[in-house]
C-alpha positions, -999 to 999 in steps of 0.1 A, spaced: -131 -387 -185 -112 -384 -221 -115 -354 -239 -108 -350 -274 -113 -324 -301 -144 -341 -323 -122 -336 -356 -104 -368 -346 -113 -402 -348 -100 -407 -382 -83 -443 -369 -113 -453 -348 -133 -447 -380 -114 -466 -400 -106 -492 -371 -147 -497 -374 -151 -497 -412 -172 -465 -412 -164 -432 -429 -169 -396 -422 -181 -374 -451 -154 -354 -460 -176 -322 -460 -186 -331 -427 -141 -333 -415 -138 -302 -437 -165 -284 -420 -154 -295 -389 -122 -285 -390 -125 -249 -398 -155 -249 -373 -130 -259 -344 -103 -236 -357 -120 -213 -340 -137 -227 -315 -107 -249 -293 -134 -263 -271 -130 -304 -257 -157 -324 -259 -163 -362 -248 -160 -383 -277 -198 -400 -276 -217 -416 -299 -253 -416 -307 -281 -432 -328 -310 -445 -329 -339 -467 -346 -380 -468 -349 -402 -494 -335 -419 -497 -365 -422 -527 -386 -402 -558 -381 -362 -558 -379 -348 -573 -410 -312 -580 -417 -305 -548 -436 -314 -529 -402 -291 -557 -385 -260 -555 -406 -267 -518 -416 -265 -505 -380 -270 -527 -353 -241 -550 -357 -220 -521 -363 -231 -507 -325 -228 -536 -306 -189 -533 -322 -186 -500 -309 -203 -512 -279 -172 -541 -272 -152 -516 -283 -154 -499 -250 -170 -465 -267 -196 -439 -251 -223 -453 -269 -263 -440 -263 -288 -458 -281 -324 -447 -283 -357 -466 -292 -371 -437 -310 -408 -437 -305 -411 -406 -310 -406 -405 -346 -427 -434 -346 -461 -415 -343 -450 -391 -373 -472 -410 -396 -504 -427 -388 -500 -458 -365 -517 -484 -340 -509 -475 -302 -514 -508 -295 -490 -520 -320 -465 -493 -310 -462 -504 -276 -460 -537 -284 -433 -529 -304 -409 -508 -285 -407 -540 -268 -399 -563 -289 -378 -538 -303 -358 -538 -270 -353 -577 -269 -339 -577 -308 -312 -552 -296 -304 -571 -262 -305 -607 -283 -281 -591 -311 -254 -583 -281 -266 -545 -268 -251 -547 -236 -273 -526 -210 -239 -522 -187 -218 -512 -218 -245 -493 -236 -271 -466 -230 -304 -483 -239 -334 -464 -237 -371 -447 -249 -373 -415 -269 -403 -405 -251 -393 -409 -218 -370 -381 -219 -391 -352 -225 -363 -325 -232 -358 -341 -268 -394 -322 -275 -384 -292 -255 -347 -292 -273 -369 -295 -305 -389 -267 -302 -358 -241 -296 -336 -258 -324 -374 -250 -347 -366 -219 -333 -338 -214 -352 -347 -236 -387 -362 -217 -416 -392 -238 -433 -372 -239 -469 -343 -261 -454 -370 -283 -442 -386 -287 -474 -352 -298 -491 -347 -324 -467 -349 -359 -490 -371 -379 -466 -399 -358 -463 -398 -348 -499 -404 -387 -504 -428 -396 -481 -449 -368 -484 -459 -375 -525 -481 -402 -514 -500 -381 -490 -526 -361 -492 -523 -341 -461 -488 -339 -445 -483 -339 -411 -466 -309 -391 -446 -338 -376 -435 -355 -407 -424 -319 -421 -403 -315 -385 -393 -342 -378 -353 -340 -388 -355 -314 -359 -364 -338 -334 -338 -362 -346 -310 -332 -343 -324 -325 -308 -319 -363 -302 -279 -357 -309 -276 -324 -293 -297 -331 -258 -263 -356 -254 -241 -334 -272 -230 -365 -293 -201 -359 -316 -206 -391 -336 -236 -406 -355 -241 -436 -372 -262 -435 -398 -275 -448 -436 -268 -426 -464 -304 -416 -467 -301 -400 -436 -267 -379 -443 -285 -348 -452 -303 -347 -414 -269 -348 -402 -256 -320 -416 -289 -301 -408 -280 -314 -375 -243 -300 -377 -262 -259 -394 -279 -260 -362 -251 -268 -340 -230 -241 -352 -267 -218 -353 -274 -221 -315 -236 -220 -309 -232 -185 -331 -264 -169 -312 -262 -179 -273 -229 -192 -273 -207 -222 -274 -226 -253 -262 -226 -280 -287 -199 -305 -307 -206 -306 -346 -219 -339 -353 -197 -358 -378 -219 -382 -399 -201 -417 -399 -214 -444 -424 -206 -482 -421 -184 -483 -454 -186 -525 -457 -223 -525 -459 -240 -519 -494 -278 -517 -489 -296 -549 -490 -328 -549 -514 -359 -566 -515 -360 -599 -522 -394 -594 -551 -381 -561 -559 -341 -559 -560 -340 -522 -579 -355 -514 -544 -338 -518 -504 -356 -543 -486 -375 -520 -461 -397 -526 -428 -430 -506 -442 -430 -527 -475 -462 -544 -478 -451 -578 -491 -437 -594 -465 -418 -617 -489 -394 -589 -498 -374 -590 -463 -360 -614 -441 -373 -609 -403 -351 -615 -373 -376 -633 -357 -388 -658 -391 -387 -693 -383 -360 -710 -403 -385 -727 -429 -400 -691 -436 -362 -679 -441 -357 -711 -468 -393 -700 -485 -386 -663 -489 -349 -675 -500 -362 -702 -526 -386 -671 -541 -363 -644 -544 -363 -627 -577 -336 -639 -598 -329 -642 -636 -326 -670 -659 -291 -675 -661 -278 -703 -641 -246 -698 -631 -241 -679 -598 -221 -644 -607 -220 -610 -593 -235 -579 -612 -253 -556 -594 -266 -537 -627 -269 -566 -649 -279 -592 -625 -295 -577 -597 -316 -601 -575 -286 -631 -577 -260 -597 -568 -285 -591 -540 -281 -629 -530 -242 -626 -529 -242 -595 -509 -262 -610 -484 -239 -639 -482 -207 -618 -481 -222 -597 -450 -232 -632 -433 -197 -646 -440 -173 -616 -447 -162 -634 -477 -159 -611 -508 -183 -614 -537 -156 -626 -558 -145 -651 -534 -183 -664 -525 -184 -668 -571 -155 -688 -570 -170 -712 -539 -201 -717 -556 -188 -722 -594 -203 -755 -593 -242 -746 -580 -270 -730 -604 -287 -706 -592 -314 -730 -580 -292 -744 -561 -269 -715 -543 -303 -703 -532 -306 -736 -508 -273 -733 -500 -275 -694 -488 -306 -701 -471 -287 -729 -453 -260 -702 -440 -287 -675 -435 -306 -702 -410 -272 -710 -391 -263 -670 -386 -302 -659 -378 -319 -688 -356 -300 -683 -325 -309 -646 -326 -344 -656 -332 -342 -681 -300 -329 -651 -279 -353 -627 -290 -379 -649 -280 -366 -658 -245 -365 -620 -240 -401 -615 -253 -413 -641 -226 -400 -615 -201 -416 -581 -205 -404 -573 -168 -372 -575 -177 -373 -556 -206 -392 -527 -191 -367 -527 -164 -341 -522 -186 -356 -495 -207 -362 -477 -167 -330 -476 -159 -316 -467 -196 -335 -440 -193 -325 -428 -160 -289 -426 -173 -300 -410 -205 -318 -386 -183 -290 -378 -160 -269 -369 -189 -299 -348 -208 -306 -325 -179 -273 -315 -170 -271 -302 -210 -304 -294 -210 -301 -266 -177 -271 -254 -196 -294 -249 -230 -319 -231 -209 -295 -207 -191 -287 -196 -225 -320 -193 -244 -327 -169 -219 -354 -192 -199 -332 -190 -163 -338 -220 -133 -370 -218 -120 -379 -210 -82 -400 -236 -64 -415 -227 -36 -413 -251 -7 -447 -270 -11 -434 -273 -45 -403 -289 -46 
């Protein structure tokens, strides 16, 4: 296997289009001044099967791994049910989900012999990690962290997992002792509580764990909703006019397209602070196309705004509706897709309890002794 100090990866992170915070290198680097131990370089992230996948989830994140998929990286990618249940949800939906979750990821190009594909909650030692890394996090830095500070103003009573919850996502990364995670900027600050409690477990039992480096696709600007575009187009939003699904049908793409909040200026420009919904409208095109904003005015000079709309949505149909076909053909085969999850998670669990034995030699907890009737 190829070892490498986890400062590195400058040139693969700019080979992908994604950026490392430069606390994060900075950190890093003195961290490993002093610590010369080789890790595997191996990547980690996840996503919830909540809601439906929209294209901000697709270009924000999973495009980005399948290219570090045919890349030939160490890539582990978790359905993260776990996090799921952190706020009040259906069981029935959730398991649907998870699902169809697993058949966007396969029909977007995740590779199950390239990849590690697999279920949060069949891997138990991501709660038992949790609880020692809790061990270890005072409840002030939890109460800074900006997601639950969000989500929590519109509740009345908080859930214990809502407040923890970054702790179960830095057990995620540790239990594989990832040294890369992709993520959205919302989600920087849990990697550097992530990267505290690296360094914490490592200062009090011993070297075990790589910092993580936070690396953020640096191409993508977040996509908003298409009623709303001051606000990112987001799974939980009510209206489902405000994102476009993976899995619409082509004349629900053109319909959500045709009512996107615009302006009344005609011509077609980019100005993300003066002309928000139309900028939103370009970006999406440039991330369909690659084309630059600039480039996608100049093609379209000629079109109102009326008109570009029918014209995106004409682009939007040709990029989504083959995914939309696969994901469907998946969903017709649950078997399959369960039997991918099993043995994802068998790999995921070879990997976890190897670092996991090592965790629990330190901690102080030992092997256990079966007895023969036990083992």
């Amino acid at each position: 296997m190829f070892y490498r100090i986890v400062t590195i990866n400058i040139s693969f992170c700019n080979q992908l289009k994604i950026i490392p915070r430069r606390r994060n290198v900075e950190l890093i680097k003195r961290y490993c001044a002093t610590n010369k131990i080789l890790y595997p370089k191996t990547i980690f992230s996840g996503i919830q099967p909540t809601g439906s996948v929209h294209i901000g989830n697709y270009f924000g994140a999973i495009e980005n791994w399948v290219k570090l998929q045919e890349n030939g990286e160490n890539v582990i990618w978790s359905i993260v049910d776990m996090h799921a249940i952190t706020l009040q949800h259906n069981s029935t939906e959730l398991k649907e989900n998870i699902l169809k979750l697993t058949a966007v990821l396969l029909a977007c190009g995740i590779d199950p012999n390239k990849s590690i594909l697999f279920q949060q909650s069949s891997v138990s030692m991501h709660a038992e990690l949790s609880w020692i890394l809790a061990c270890l996090t005072t409840m002030p830095r939890l109460a800074h962290q900006p997601q639950y500070k969000e989500k929590s103003q519109t509740l009345k009573d908080v859930p214990l997992g809502l407040y923890i919850y970054p702790i179960l996502q830095t057990a995620d990364i540790l239990l594989y002792k990832a040294t890369h995670v992709p993520v959205g900027e919302d989600q920087v600050q849990h990697i550097q509580l992530a990267e505290h409690l690296a360094q914490k477990f490592n200062t009090t039992y011993g070297e075990t764990f790589p910092m993580p480096i936070a690396v953020i696709n640096k191409d993508f600007g977040r996509i908003k909703s298409l009623r709303d575009p001051l606000q990112k187009m987001s799974k939980s939003e009510s209206d489902t006019k405000s994102r476009l699904n993976l899995t619409d049908e082509p004349a629900v793409l053109l319909n959500k397209i045709k009512k996107a909040v615009t302006d009344f200026t005609s011509v077609v420009s980019y100005d993300p602070e003066n002309r928000p919904g139309v900028s939103n409208l370009v970006s999406i095109h440039s991330m369909i196309t690659g084309m630059s904003p600039e480039e996608i005015c100049k093609e379209v000079k000629h079109l109102n705004t009326g008109q570009y709309k029918l014209f995106l949505a004409d682009i939007l149909i040709d990029k989504l509706n083959p995914i939309r076909e696969k994901i469907q053909l998946y969903m017709n085969q649950p078997k399959y897709l369960q039997k991918v999850l099993h043995e994802g998670t068998q790999k995921a669990k070879d990997i976890a309890f190897k670092n996991w034995l090592e965790v629990k030699d330190k901690v102080g907890y030992g092997t256990p002794i079966f007895s023969n009737n036990q083992q």
